[in-house]
N, C-alpha and C positions, 0 to 999 in steps of 0.2 A: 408610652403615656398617651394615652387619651386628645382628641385633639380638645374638647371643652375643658378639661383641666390644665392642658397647655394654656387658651384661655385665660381661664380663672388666676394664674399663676404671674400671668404678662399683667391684667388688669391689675391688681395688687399691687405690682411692683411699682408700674406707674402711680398709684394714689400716694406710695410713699417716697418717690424719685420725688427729691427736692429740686431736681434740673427740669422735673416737670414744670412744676409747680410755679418753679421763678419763670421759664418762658412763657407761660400763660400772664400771669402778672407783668411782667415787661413785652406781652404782644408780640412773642415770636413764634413761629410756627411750630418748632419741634425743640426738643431738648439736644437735639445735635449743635445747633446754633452754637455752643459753649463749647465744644470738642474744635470749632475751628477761630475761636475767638481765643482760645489756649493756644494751638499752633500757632497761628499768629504773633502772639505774646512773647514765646519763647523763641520764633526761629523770623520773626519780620519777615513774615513772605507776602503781606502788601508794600513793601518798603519799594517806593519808585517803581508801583504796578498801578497800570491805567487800562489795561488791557485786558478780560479775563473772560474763559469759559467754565461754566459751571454745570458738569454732564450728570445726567440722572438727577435733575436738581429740585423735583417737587420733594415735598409741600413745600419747598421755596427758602428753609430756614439760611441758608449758605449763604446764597444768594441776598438775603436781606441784608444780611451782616456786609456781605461786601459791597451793597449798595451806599450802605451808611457809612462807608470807611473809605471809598474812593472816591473822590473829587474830581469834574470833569474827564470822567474818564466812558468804557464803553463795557460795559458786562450785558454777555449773551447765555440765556439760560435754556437747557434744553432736555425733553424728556420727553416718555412715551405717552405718560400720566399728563393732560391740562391741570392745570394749579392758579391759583387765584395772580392777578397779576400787582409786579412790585415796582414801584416808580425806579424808574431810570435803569430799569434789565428788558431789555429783548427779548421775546420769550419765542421759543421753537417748539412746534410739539410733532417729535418724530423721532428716530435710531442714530443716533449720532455717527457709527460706522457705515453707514449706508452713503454710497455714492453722491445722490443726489440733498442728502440733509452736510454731507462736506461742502459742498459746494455753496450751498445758501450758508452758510458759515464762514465760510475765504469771503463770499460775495460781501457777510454784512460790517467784517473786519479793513479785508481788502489790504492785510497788511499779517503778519506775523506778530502772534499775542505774545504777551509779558506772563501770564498763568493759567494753567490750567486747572481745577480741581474735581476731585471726585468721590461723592460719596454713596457710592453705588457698591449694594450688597441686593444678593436674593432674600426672596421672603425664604425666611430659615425652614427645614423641615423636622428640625430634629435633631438632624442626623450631624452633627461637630464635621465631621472628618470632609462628608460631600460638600456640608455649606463652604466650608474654607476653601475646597476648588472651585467649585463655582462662585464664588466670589473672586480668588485667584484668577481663574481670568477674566472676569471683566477689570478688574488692576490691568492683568497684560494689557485688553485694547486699548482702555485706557491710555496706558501707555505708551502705545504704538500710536494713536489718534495726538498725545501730545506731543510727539517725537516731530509730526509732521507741521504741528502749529506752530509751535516757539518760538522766540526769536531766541538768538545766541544765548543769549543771560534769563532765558526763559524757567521758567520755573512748573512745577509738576506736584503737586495733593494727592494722596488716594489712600482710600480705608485699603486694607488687607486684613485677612484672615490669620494667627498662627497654624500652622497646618502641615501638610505635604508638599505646599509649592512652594509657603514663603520665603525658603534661602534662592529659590528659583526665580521668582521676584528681586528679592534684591541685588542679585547676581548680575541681572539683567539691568535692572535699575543702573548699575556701577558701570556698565558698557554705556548709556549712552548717557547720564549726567555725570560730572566731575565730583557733587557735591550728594550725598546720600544719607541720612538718617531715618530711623524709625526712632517714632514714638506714641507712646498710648496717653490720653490727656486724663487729664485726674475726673474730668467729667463723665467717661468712658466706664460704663458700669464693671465692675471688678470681678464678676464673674464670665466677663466676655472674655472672647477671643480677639477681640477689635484691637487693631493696630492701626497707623496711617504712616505710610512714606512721602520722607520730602526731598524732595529733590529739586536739585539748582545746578544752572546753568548748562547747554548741551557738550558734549564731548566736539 
């Protein structure tokens, strides 16, 4: 397919995505906003979180949500993309696995987080099978990057792909949290592949 009727195809969908439409009207950045405001809902993964990192976090929609839902607490938001800034998040603009973007991260915590999440996916190509491993691993570092933050009862977010890695994923998931679920949130367009794993507390 053509890449301007991929295009044409995407614009459309949004005029008629009524999760557009209400984040606009309630001033939220993206329509993902409600993919983690559903998680939330059904599995309290802000329940006694004051702590949190939000990787790959522009246009910021995550990040607003957990600004508005934690109370004196500290969320650091970080990405390769600058994005407009949101009262009371930290904003990084750099590689979150890179050495030195770790390090200004322990520095602005200084402590082991209560969550981490992540909705970090590639711009899609097309192609179902490639996007799902590449996406698939950035879940893995993801989850190797939260492995190292957490504290004990720390907890873990992240989009995945269905695909070729995802029992790989969760497999792994299972080795280092106790607690493990997928789920896909009713906001999550029904022609996707979009998944997110949740996970709680470290082995």
């Amino acid at each position: 397919m053509k890449k301007n009727k991929i295009s044409k195809n995407w614009i459309n969908k949004q005029h008629r995505d009524i999760y557009v439409r209400k984040s606009k009207i309630e001033g939220y950045r993206s329509r993902a906003i409600y993919k983690l405001k559903e998680i939330d809902e059904k599995f309290k993964i802000l329940k006694e979180v004051y702590t949190v990192i939000d990787l790959g976090a522009a246009p910021g929609s995550w990040s607003q949500y957990l600004s508005e839902n934690i109370n004196n607490g500290k969320i650091l938001a970080i990405d390769l993309l600058e994005f407009k800034k949101i009262n009371n998040v930290h904003q990084i603009i750099g590689n979150f696995s890179e050495k030195n973007y770790k390090k200004k991260i322990k520095d602005y915590f200084n402590k082991k987080v209560d969550l981490v999440v992540s909705d970090m996916a590639v711009n899609t190509t097309g192609n179902k099978s490639l996007d799902s491993i590449v996406t698939g691993e950035l879940c893995m570092d993801a989850m190797s990057f939260a492995r190292n933050q957490l504290n004990h009862k720390g907890k873990f977010i992240s989009k995945l792909f269905m695909g070729t890695s995802f029992n790989e994923i969760v497999l792994e998931a299972k080795k280092i949290f106790k607690e493990v679920r997928v789920f896909k949130p009713p906001s999550s367009r029904k022609d996707s592949k979009e998944n997110f794993i949740i996970c709680k507390i470290l082995r």
